[in-house]
N, C-alpha and C positions, 0 to 999 in steps of 0.2 A: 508156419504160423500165418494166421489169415491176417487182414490189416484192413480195418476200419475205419474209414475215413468220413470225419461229420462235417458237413457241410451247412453253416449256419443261416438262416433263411434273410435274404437282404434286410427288411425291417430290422432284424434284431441286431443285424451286424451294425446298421446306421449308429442303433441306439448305444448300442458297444463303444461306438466312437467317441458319440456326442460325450459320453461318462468321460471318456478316456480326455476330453478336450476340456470338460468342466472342471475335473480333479487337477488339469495340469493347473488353469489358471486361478482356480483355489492357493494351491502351492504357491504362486504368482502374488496372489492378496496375500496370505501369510510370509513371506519371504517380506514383501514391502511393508507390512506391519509390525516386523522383526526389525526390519530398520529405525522405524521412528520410536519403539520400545528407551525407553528413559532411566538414565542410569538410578539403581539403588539410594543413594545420595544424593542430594542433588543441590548444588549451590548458585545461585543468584546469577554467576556467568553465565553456570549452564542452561540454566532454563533462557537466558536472552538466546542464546547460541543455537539452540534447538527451535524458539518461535522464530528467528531470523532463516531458517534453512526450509520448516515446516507449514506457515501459515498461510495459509489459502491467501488471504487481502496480500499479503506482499511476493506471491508467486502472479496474483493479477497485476500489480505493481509493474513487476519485473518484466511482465509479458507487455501490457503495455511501451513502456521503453524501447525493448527490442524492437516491436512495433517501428517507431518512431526512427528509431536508426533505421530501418531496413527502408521505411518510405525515404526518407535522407539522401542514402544511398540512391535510389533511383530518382529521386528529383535531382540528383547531381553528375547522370549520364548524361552522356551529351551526341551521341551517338548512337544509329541504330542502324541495324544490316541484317537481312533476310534473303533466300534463296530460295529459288522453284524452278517447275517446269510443269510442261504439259504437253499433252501428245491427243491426238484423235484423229479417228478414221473415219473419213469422210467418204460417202456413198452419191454418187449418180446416176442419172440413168446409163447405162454401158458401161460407167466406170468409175474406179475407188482409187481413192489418195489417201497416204500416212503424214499427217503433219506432226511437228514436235518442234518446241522451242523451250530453250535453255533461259530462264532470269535472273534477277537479282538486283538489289535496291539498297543503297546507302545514306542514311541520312545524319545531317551534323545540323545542330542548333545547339547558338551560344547562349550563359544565360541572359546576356542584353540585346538579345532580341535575332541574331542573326541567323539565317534558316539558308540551310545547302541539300541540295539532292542529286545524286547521281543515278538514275535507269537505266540497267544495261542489259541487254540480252544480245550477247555474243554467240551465239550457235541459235540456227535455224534450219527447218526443213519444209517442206511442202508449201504449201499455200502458205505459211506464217515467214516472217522477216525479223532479221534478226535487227537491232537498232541502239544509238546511246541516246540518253534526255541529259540534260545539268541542267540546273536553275539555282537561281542566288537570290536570295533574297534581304535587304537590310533595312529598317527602319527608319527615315530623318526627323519624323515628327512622332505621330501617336505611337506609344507601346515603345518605345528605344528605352536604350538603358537600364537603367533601376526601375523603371516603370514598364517592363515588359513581361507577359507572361509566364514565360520562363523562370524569370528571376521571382518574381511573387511566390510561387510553391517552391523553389529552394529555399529561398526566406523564410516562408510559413515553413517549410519542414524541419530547418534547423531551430529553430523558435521551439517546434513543438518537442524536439528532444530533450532542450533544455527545461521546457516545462513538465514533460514526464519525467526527466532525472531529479526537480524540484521534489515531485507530487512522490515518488520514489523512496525520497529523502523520508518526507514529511509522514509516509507510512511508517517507517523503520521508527520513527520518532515515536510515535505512536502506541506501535507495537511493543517499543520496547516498556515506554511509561508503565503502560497497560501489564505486562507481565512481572515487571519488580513490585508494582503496587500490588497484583494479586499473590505474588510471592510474602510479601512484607505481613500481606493481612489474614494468607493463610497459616503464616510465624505469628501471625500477635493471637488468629483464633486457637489455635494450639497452645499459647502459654497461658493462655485464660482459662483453657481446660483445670492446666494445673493451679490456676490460682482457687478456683473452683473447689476442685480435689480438697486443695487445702482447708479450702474453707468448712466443705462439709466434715474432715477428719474432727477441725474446733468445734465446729456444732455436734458433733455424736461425743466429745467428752463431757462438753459441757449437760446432755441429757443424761451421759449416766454419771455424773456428778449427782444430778438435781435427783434422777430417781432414786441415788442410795439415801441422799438425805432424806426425800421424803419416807423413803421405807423404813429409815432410821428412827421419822417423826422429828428430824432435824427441820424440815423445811414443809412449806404446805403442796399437796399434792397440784394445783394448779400451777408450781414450776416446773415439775416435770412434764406438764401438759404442753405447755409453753415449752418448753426446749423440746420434746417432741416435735412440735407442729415448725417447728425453725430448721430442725433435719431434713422432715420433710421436703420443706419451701426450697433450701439452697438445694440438695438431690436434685427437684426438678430443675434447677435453672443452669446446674452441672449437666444432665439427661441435652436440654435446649445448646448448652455450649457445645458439647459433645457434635451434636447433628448441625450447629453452623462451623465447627473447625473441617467435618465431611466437604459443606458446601463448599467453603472457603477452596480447600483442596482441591473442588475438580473446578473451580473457576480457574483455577491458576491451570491447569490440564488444557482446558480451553483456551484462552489468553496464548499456553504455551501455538495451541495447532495441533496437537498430537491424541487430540480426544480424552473423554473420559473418562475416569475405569482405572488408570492408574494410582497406587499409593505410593510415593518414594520419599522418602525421608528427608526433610527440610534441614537439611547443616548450615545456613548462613542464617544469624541474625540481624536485627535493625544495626547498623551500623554506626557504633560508637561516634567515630571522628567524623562531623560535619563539614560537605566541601563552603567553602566560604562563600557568606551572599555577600553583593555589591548593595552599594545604597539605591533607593527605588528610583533618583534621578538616571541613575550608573546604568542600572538592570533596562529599563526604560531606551536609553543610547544603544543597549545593545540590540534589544529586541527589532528595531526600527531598521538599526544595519544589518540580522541578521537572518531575518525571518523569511524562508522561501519564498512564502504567497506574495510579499510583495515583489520579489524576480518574475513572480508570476505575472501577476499584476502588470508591470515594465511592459514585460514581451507582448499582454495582448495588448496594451494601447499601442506599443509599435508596430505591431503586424494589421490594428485599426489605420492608423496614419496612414499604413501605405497605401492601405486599400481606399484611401478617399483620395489620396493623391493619386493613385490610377483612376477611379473614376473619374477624376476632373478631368485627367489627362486623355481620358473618351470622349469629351465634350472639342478636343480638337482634330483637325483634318487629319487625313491619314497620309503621308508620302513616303513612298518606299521608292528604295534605287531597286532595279528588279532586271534581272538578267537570264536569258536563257536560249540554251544551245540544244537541237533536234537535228539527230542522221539518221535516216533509213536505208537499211543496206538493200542491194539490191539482187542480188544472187541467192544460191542457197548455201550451207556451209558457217561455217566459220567467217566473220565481219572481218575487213582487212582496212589497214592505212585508208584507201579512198572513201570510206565510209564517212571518216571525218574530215576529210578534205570536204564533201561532198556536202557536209551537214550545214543547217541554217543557224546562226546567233542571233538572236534578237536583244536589245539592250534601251534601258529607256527608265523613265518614273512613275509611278502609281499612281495616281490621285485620287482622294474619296474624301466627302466631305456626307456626315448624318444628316440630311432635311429636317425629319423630326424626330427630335431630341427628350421628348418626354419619357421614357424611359430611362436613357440617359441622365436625365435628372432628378428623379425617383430616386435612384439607385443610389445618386451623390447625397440627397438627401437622407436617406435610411443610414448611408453610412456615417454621416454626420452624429447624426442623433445617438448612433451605438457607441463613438468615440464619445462623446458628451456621459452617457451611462459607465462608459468604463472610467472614466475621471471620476464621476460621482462614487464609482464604488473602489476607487482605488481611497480615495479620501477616506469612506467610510471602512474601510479594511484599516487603515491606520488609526484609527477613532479606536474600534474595537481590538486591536493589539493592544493598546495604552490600556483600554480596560481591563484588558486581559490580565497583564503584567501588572499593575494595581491590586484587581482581585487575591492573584495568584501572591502578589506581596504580601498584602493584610491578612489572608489566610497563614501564611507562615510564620507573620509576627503572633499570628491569635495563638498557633500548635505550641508556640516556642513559650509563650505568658503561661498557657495552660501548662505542661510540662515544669517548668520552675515552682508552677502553686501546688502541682500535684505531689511532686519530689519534697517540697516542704514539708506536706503534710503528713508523710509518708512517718516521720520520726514520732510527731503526735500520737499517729494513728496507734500503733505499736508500741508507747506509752501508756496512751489509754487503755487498752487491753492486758496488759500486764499488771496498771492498776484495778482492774476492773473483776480481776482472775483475784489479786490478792483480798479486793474486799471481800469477795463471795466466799473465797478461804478464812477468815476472821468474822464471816457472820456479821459483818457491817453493810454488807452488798447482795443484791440480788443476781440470779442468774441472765435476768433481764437487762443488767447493764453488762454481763458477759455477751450476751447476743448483739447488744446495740453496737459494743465496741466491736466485735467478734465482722459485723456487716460494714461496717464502716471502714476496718483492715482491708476487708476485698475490694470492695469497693475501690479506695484510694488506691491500690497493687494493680487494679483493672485498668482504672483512668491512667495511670503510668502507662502503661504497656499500652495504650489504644494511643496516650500522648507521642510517644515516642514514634511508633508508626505512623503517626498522622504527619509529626513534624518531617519525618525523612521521606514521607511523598509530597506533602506539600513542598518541600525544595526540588524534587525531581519535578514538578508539576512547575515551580517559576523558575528551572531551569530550560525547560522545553518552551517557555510561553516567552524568554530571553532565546531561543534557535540557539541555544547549544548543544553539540556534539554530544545525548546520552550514551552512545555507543561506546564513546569513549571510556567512560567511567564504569563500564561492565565488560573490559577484557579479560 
């Protein structure tokens, strides 16, 4: 049997591939979209659990921080060391030489200022020499201490971790608010559906109550006109509730991180048992001890102070004790004992004093003035906490008033329409005071259920603007 063998022309083969590389990483997008897929049910834990794992803002968060440590980390090396060599053939007229030498460099600085280096290149060949350097260097006046370069960016960098595990925090805070509340209000737009529902089932009895009367001659045709046009009106406002309970849904989809498109089933409701507020003096103590921004707040004016106490401390002479030892070997090979026998110390102090200092004091001044700005808005971050925590109070007292006057009315309401049903059955009542009460029942069922919601984020809202832990309250 003969055998055929097709050989595919390179073009087609590339494109063969290219399919073959786009299908995988297809599979790649569906596989990681399978992951953040959201369970069928979904309760109030789950959806914080899922935007704490999923949301872009707190993956930047998180990225940031790490950030922060990793700079940390390397402002808190203190040591460095490197190797080489190099080799080259050197050409003359008549004749050529192979040089090569071996290096290598150790350096140590403390973070209060002290600087050590070691140069070593122990093997040599040719024209090159093999040699040790040290030198020592320590500060007496300008740049020692805490006021030495060194020590300034490990300060700033631990400073700055602390303030990205703040900013960290205060996302998660954030995020969390943000998803219970679009939770809470995609629950209250869904039961409004059904308050709706209900409503329009009492308006279609009550028009074909009106139309049998009128076809009876019981009643005049202009009630059935009117219970008509009332079907109508609540239908659409049911249609309208319908398309914000959708909205509501995919805000919470968002809010979650996980895109939107999904429908999963809302199982947790507003939450009966209220965690307990403090009195607004109480709430107020706590916000002031608890509230990140102002840690925030702290760390840059301290990492301002220091930098004007370094520049001041530029404004003084500089003296270092400064030490330093050079051998050059003199052979080729391998450096031996007489190399340092052989070598020069030099030991002695620095001196250096700025002539003109105008830059220098530029520099004292700018920093001045940005400490002065950060006081001023440290003050004004506290001004605006107090307000915060006020607002976030009297919104809560307002949810909680409204709630009690709604719930009141609740028993009228439903009084009223019962009597309203009984006169129009006794032919003492119109179908008109069935519709009035009939709107007013919704009405009242709606304001409840909007109260209730409002009240349980208004407390999630003067619990976050108090820097409490909401994480905690959604394990």
């Amino acid at each position: 049997m003969a055998k055929v063998r097709i050989t595919m022309p390179k073009p087609l083969a590339c494109l063969a591939a290219l399919l073959c590389i786009l299908a995988d990483l297809a599979s790649i997008d569906l596989r990681a979209y399978a992951e953040q897929a959201i369970p069928s049910k979904l309760t109030i834990s789950d959806a914080v659990t899922i935007a704490l794992k999923n949301h872009p803002r707190l993956k930047e968060a998180e990225s940031s921080y790490l950030s922060a440590l990793s700079s940390l980390r390397v402002a808190g090396l203190k040591t460095t060391l490197d190797f080489g060599s190099e080799a080259a053939l050197e050409k003359y007229p008549g004749s050529s030489e192979v040089s090569n030498r071996v290096f290598g460099s150790f350096g140590y600085t403390t973070l209060f200022g002290t600087q050590a280096r070691v140069d070593l290149s122990p093997f040599a060949v040719g024209n090159r020499q093999g040699s040790i350097a040290l030198s020592v260097k320590q500060p007496l006046l300008r740049g020692r201490g805490y006021l030495s370069d060194r020590y300034d960016r490990w300060a700033s960098a631990k400073n700055q971790v602390i303030i990205r595990d703040k900013q960290l925090y205060q996302t998660k805070q954030d995020t969390i608010l943000r998803v219970v509340s679009a939770y809470l209000r995609a629950v209250n737009a869904r039961e409004q559906v059904k308050v709706q529902e209900s409503a329009v089932e009492i308006a279609q009895r009550v028009a074909d109550a009106a139309r049998r009367k009128a076809e009876a001659g019981y009643a005049a045709g202009i009630e059935a006109t009117r219970a008509e046009l009332r079907v109508a009106d609540v239908k659409n406002q049911l249609q309208i509730q319908q398309q914000a309970a959708k909205s509501a849904l995919e805000s919470l989809m968002l809010a979650m991180g996980v895109g939107v498109g999904q429908t999963p089933e809302l199982i947790d409701t507003v939450p009966e048992v209220l965690p307990e507020i403090p009195t607004l003096e109480e709430a107020l103590n706590r916000a002031l001890k608890n509230r990140p921004e102002l840690v925030v707040s702290d760390l840059q004016i301290e990492d301002q102070q220091r930098l004007l106490a370094i520049a001041k401390d530029q404004l003084r002479p500089e003296l270092n004790a400064v030490a330093q030892f050079n051998s050059v070997s003199t052979g080729e090979g391998l450096i031996s004992g007489s190399t340092i026998e052989n070598g020069t110390l030099v030991a002695g102090l620095e001196y250096r004093v700025a002539l003109d200092k105008r830059a220098l004091l530029e520099e004292q001044q700018t920093t001045e003035r940005n400490l002065e700005v950060l006081k001023l808005l440290k003050q004004y971050q506290l001004e605006s906490i107090a307000e915060e925590v006020g607002r976030a109070y009297r919104t809560y007292q307002s949810e909680k008033t409204s709630l009690e006057i709604y719930t009141n009315n609740l028993k009228t309401a439903k009084e009223n329409l019962e009597l309203a049903n009984r006169m129009m059955e006794e032919a003492s009542g119109t179908n008109r005071d069935v519709l009035d009460a009939q709107a007013a029942l919704t009405q009242t069922e709606a304001n409840i259920l909007s109260a209730k919601t409002g009240l349980y984020i208004a407390i999630l809202t003067l619990k976050n603007a108090m820097g409490e832990d909401l994480g905690a309250m959604f394990k």
